[in-house]
C-alpha positions in Angstrom: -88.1 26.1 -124.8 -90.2 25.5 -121.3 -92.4 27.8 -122.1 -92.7 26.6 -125.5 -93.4 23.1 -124.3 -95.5 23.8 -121.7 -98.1 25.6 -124.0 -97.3 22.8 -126.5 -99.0 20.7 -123.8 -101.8 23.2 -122.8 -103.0 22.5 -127.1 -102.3 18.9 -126.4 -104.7 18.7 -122.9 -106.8 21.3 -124.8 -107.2 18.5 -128.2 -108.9 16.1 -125.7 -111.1 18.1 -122.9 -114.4 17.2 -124.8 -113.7 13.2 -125.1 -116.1 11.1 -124.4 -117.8 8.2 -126.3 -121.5 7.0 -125.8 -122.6 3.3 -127.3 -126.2 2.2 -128.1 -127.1 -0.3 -124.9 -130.2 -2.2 -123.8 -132.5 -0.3 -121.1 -130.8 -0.2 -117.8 -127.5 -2.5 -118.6 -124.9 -1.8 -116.3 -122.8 0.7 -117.5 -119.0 0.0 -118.3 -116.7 3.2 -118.0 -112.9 3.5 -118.9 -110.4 6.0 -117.8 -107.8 6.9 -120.5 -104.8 9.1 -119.3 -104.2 10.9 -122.8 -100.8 12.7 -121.7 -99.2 9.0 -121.6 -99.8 9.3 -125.4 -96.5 11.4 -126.0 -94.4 9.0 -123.9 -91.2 7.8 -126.0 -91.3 4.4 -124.7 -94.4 3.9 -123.4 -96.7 6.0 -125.5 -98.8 5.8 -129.1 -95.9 5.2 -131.8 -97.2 7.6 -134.2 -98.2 10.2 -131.9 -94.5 10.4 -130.0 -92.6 9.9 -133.2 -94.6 12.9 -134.8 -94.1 15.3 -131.7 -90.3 14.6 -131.7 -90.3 15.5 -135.1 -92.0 18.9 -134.3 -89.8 20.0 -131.6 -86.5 18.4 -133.5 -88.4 20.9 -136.4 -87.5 23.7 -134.3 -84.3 22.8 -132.3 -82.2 25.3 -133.6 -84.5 28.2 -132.6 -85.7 27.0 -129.6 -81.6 26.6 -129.2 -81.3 29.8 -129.8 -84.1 31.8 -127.3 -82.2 29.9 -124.7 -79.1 31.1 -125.5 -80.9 34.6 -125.4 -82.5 33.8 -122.0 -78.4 32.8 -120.7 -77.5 36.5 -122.2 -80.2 38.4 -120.3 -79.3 36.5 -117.2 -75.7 37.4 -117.4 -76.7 41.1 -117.8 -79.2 41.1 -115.4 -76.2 39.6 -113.0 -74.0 42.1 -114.4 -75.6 45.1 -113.9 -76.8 44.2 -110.4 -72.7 44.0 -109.2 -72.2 47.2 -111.0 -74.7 48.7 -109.1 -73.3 47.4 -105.8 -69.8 48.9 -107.2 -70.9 52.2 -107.6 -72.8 52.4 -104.6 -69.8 51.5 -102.5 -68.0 53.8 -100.3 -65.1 55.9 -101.4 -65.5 54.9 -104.8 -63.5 57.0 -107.1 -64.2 55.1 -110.5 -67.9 56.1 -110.7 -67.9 57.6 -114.2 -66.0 54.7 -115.5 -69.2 52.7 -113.8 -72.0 54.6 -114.8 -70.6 54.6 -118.6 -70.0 51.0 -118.2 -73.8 50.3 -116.8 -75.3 52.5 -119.3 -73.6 50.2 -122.2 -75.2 47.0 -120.6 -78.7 48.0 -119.7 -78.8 49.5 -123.7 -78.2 45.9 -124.6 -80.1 44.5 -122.1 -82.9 46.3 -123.3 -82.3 45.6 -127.4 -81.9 42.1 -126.4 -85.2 41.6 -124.2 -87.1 43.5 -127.0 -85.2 41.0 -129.9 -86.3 37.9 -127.6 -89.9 39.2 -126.8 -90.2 39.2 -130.8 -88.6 36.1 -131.6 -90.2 34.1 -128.8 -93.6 34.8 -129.9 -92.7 34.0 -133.9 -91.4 30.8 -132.9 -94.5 30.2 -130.6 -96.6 30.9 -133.3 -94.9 28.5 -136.1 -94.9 26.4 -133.6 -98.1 25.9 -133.1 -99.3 26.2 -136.9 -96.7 23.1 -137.7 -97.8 20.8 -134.8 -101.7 21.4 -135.6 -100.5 20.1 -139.5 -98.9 17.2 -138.3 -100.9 16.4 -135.2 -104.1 17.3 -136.6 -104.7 14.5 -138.4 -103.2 12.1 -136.2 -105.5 12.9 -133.3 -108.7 12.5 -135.2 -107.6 9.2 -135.8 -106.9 8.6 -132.2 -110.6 9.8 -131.9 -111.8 7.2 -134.1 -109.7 4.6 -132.7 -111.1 5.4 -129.0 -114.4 5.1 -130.8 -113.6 1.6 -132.3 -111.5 0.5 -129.1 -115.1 1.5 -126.8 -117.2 -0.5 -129.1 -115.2 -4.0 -128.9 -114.8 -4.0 -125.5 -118.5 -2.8 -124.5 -117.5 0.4 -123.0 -120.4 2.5 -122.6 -118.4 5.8 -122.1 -114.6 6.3 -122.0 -113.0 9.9 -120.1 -109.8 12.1 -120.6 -108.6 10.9 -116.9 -105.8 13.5 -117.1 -108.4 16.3 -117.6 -111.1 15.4 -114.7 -107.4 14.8 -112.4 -106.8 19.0 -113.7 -110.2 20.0 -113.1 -110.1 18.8 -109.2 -113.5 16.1 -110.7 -111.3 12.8 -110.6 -110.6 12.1 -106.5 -110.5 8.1 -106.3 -110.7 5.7 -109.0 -110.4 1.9 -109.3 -107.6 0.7 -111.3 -109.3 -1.6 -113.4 -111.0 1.5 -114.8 -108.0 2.7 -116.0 -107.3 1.6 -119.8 -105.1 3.7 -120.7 -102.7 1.0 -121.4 -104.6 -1.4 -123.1 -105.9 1.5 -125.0 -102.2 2.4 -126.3 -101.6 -1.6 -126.8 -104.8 -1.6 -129.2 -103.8 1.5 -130.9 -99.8 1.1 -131.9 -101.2 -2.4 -133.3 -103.9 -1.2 -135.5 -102.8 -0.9 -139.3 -101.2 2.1 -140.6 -103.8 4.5 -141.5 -104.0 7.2 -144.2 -102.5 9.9 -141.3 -99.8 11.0 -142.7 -97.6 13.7 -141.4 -96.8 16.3 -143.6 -93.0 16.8 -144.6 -91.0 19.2 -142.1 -90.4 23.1 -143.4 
């Protein structure tokens, strides 16, 4: 499920590396940039409703699967643990039950083997469906973030706005001042906005 989740939030870093949102201004006005931390958008608590309540509903989605490669995982490393000591058995001194051993071993590395082979397959269905089902449901949801950024710069005369998560990645983003840093009042304007036509499409 890490791995899962940690490529569910490569796509999600991925969605918004090209952000940024230019206004119409008067020759040589001062120009007014915002910082906006878009991996605070998942945040249960503290995050964009919509966009938390639809991600939870992915991964809950999946929960028994994702359940089940772990379990998997805890298998592989009970093997791996088991055939390690059975190694250290049989390579003991004056030991006189090495058939017994070797038959033993050969059992456990066969299913070692089936199982790492079932997992490999499994993991990278999962992965897949995974990421087919959270670009349906997220899809639309983050266009309308986009449009919402787009909206949210406009009233508040912001002449550009920037994925502040994404220059912090890319080694760009080495001091800022915190007023530039909207990323709250950005979330604030969001959740209160009207419920839009967005809507997430029923779990399979």
């Amino acid at each position: 499920m890490k791995k899962i989740r940690l490529f569910t939030v490569g796509l999600i870093i991925a969605a918004f590396s090209a952000l940024s949102i230019f206004a119409q201004t008067q020759p040589n006005p001062p120009s007014k940039i915002g910082l906006i931390n878009t991996l605070a958008f998942g945040d249960a608590k503290a995050g964009i409703t919509k966009y938390a309540t639809a991600m939870s509903g992915v991964d809950n989605g999946f929960k028994v699967e994702l359940d089940g490669l772990k379990t998997m995982v805890t298998r592989l490393q009970t093997l791996e643990t088991e055939l390690t000591n059975l190694q250290k058995q049989a390579a003991t001194p004056g030991q006189t039950n090495a058939a017994q051993l070797q038959t033993t071993y050969n059992t456990k590395i066969e299913e070692y083997d089936k199982l790492g082979r079932e997992y490999k397959f499994k993991q990278e269905d999962v992965r897949t469906r995974y990421q087919r089902r959270r670009q349906e449901v997220m899809g639309p949801i983050l266009i309308d973030i986009g449009k919402a950024m787009q909206d949210f710069a406009k009233q508040r005369g912001y002449t550009m706005l920037f994925d502040a998560s994404k220059l912090e990645e890319g080694g760009v983003l080495l001091t800022i001042d915190e007023k530039a840093d909207v990323t709250r009042d950005f979330i604030t304007f969001y959740n209160a906005r009207p419920a839009t036509a967005a809507v997430t499409a029923p779990v399979k």
